[in-house]
ZAMARGU-4260 file (C-alpha; in steps of 0.2 Angstrom, whole numbers, plus 5000, padded with zeros to 4 digits):
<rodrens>
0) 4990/5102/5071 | 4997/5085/5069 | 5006/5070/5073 | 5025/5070/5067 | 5031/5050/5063
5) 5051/5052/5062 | 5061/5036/5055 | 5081/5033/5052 | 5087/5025/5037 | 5102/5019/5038
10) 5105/5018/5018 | 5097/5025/5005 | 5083/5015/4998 | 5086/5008/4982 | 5074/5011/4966
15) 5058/4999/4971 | 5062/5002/4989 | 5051/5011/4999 | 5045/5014/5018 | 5025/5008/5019
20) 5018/5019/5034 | 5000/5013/5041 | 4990/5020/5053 | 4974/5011/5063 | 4962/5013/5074
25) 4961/5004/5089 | 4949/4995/5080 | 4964/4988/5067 | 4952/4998/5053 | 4967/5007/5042
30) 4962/5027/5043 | 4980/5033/5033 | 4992/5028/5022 | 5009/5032/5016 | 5023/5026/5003
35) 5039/5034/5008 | 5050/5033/4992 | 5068/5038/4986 | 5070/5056/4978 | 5070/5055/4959
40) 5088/5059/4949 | 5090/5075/4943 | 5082/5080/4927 | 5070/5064/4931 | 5050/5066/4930
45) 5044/5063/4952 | 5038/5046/4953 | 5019/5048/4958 | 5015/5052/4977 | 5033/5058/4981
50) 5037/5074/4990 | 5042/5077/5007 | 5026/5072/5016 | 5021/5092/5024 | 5005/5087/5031
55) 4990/5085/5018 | 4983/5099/5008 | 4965/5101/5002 | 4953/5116/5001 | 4948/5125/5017
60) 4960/5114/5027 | 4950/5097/5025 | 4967/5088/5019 | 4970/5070/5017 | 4973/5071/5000
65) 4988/5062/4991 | 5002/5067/5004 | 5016/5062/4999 | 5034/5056/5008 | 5053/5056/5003
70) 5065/5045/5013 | 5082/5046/5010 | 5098/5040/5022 | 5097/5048/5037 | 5082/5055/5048
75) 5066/5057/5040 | 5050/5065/5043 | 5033/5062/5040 | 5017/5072/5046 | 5001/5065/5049
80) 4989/5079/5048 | 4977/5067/5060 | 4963/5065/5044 | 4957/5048/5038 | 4966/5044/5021
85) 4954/5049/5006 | 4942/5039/4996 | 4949/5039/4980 | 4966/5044/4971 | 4970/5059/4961
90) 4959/5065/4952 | 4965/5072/4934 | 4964/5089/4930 | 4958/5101/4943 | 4939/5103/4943
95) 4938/5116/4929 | 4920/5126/4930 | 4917/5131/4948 | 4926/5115/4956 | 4936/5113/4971
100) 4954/5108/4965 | 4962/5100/4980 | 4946/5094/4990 | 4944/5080/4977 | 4956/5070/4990
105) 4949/5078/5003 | 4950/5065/5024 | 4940/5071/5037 | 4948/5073/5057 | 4949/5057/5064
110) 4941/5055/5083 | 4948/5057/5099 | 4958/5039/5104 | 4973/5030/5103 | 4980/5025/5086
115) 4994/5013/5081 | 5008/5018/5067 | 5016/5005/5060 | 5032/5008/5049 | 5037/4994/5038
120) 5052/4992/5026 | 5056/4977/5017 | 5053/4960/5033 | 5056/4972/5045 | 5041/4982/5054
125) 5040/4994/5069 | 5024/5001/5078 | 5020/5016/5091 | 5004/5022/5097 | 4999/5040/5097
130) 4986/5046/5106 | 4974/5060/5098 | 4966/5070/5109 | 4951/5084/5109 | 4953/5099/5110
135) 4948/5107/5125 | 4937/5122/5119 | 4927/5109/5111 | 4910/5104/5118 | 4904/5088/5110
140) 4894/5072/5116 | 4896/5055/5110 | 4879/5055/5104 | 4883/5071/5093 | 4899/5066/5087
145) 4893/5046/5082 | 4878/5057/5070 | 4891/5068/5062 | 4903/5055/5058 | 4887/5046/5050
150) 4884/5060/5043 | 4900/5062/5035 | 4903/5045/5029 | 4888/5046/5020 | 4890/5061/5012
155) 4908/5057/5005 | 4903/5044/4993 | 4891/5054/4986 | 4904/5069/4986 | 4917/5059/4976
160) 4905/5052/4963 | 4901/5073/4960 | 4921/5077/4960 | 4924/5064/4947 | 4908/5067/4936
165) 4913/5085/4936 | 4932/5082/4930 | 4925/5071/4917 | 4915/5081/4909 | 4927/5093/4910
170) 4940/5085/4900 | 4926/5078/4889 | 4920/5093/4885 | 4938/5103/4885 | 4943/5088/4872
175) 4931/5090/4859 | 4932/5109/4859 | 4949/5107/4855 | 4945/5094/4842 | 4931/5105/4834
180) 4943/5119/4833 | 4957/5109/4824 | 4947/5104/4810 | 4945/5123/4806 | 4963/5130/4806
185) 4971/5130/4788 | 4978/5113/4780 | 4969/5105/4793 | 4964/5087/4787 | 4944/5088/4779
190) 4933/5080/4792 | 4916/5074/4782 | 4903/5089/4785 | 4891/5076/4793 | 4905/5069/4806
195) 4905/5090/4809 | 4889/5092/4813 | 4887/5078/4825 | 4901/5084/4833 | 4894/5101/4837
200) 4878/5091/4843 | 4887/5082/4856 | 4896/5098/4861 | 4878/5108/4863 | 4873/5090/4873
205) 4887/5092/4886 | 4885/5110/4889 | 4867/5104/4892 | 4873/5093/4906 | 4887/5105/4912
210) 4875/5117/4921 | 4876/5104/4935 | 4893/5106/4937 | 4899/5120/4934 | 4896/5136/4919
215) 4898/5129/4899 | 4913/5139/4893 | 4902/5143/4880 | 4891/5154/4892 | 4906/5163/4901
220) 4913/5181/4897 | 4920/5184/4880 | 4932/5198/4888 | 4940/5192/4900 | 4939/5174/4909
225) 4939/5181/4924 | 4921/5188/4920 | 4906/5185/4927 | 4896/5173/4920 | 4883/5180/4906
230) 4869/5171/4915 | 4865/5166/4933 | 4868/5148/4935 | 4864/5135/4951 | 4877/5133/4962
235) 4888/5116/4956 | 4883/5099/4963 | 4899/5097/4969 | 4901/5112/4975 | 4886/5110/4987
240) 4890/5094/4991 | 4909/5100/4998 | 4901/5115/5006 | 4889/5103/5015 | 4904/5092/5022
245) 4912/5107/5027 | 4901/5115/5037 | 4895/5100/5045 | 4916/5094/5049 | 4917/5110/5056
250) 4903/5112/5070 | 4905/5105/5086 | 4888/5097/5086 | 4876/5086/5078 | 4872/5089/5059
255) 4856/5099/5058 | 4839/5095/5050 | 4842/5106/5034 | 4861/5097/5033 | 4853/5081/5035
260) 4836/5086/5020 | 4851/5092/5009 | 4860/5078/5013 | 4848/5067/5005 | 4844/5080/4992
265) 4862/5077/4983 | 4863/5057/4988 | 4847/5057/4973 | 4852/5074/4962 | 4872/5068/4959
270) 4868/5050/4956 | 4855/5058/4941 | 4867/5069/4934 | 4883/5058/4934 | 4872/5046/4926
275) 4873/5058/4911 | 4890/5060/4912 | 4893/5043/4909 | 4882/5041/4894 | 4887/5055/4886
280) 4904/5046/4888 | 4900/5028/4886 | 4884/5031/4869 | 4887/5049/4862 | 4906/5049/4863
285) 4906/5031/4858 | 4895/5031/4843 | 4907/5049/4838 | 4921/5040/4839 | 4915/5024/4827
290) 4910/5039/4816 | 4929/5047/4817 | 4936/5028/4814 | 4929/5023/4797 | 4934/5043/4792
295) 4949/5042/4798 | 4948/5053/4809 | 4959/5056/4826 | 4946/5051/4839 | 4941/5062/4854
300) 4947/5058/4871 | 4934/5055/4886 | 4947/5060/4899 | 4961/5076/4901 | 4974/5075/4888
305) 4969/5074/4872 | 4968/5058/4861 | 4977/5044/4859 | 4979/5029/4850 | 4965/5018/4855
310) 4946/5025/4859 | 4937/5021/4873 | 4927/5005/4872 | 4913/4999/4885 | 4909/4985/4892
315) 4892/4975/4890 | 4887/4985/4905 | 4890/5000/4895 | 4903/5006/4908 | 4918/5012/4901
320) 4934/4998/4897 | 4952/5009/4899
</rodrens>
């Protein structure tokens, strides 16, 4: 199900060129957007959000993610999959330890009405409406459908905030594991047996924290990573939270009392728990880093990837400067 926005090109687009598609409600509020770029040469790394724009992915359908859009000379095609564009961009990594990979970018169904699709390419801009309508077998008043879309928006936020704390401990975590290990390997460079240590105290301190978002690689099976975990462990913050927005987007009815108690549940426990995220990131990684500095030490990396050339500083705030 979808709504198919064809355009013709009369010549191909030239390197910064690109075809801006905008969607709106008919209250002009921007529910979708869509950069339409040229493909990249052969042998050529894909410039970020190009692809052929297929309709959006995401788990258990909920799509909206970072769809992407080719246009080259000729007839061109993209394929609004009628969801609300996400709430924040791609996320790095794909939510390692009991995550949802492609609902980090997750748009809920837009409402019933008439929307306005405007294509815009350089000083020239075109605009159609489309008209989305519901389904038929669906029995929902406009009472039930206002408390769910409250629902949902407020749940989102919240949703995000889990999805990014989770892929950033992930990396933190998956980072200095790999750091840790190095230094043991032979004709490894000597790290100070004190810069160790700490180390290893920051790693037990993470794993601490990681119960919330998914299982401590430390505590999975050592035969096979497909194992069952060696101890029973809450379902992920995150987890919960995307289960929650999925069954509520996917009842034809009001949110119920339980949805709405754990709705208010998460808005308090991931707030807590990504707070400790963050200051592992922005006082214990920080203060190891200053450590790895004056030893001369590669520092450790708070995001996927590995390390770099310049550690993370923070700001007065304490949040972390990139």
């Amino acid at each position: 199900m979808g709504a198919l926005v064809n355009f013709f090109l009369k010549d191909a687009l030239g390197e910064k060129e690109s075809v801006a598609i905008t969607i709106q409600d008919e209250k002009g509020q921007t529910v979708r957007t869509a950069n339409c770029v040229r493909r990249s040469a052969p042998g050529q790394a894909p410039q970020q959000g190009q692809g052929r724009g297929q309709g959006g992915g995401g788990f258990g359908g909920l799509g909206g993610g970072n769809q992407s859009c080719f246009a080259e000379k000729g007839l061109n095609r993209f394929v609004w999959d009628l969801r609300s564009r996400p709430t924040a961009g791609p996320m790095e990594g794909q939510m390692g330890g009991g995550g949802f990979g492609g609902f980090g970018q997750a748009g809920f169904r837009v409402d019933p009405g008439v929307y306005t699709v405007k294509l815009k390419f350089g000083s020239t801009e075109v605009s159609k409406t489309v008209t989305v309508e519901e389904d038929p077998r669906v029995s929902i008043t406009p009472e039930q459908r206002a408390a769910k879309r409250a629902a949902l928006a407020k749940l989102q936020p919240v949703m995000m905030q889990g999805m990014m704390a989770q892929s950033s401990i992930v990396g933190l975590r998956t980072n200095l594991a790999t750091a840790i290990e190095s230094w043991k390997k032979p004709g490894a460079p000597r790290v100070p047996a004190e810069l160790q240590k700490q180390a290893e105290e920051l790693l037990k301190k993470i794993d601490e924290a990681y119960v919330s978002w998914g299982t401590p690689p430390s505590l999975t099976s050592s035969i096979s990573e497909a194992g069952p975990p060696l101890v029973e462990l809450p379902t992920p913050l995150s987890q919960r939270a995307a289960q929650l927005a999925m069954a509520i987007e996917g009842t034809s009815g009001a949110p119920t009392a339980w949805e709405l108690a754990q709705i208010e549940l998460l808005s308090k426990k991931i707030p807590e728990a990504a707070a400790i995220v963050r200051k592992l990131i922005a006082e214990d990684l920080d203060a190891l880093n200053k450590k790895m500095r004056e030893a001369n030490v590669p520092y450790v990396s708070a995001g996927m990837g590995g390390g770099g050339q310049r550690p993370p500083q923070t700001d007065e705030d304490g949040d972390i400067d990139r």
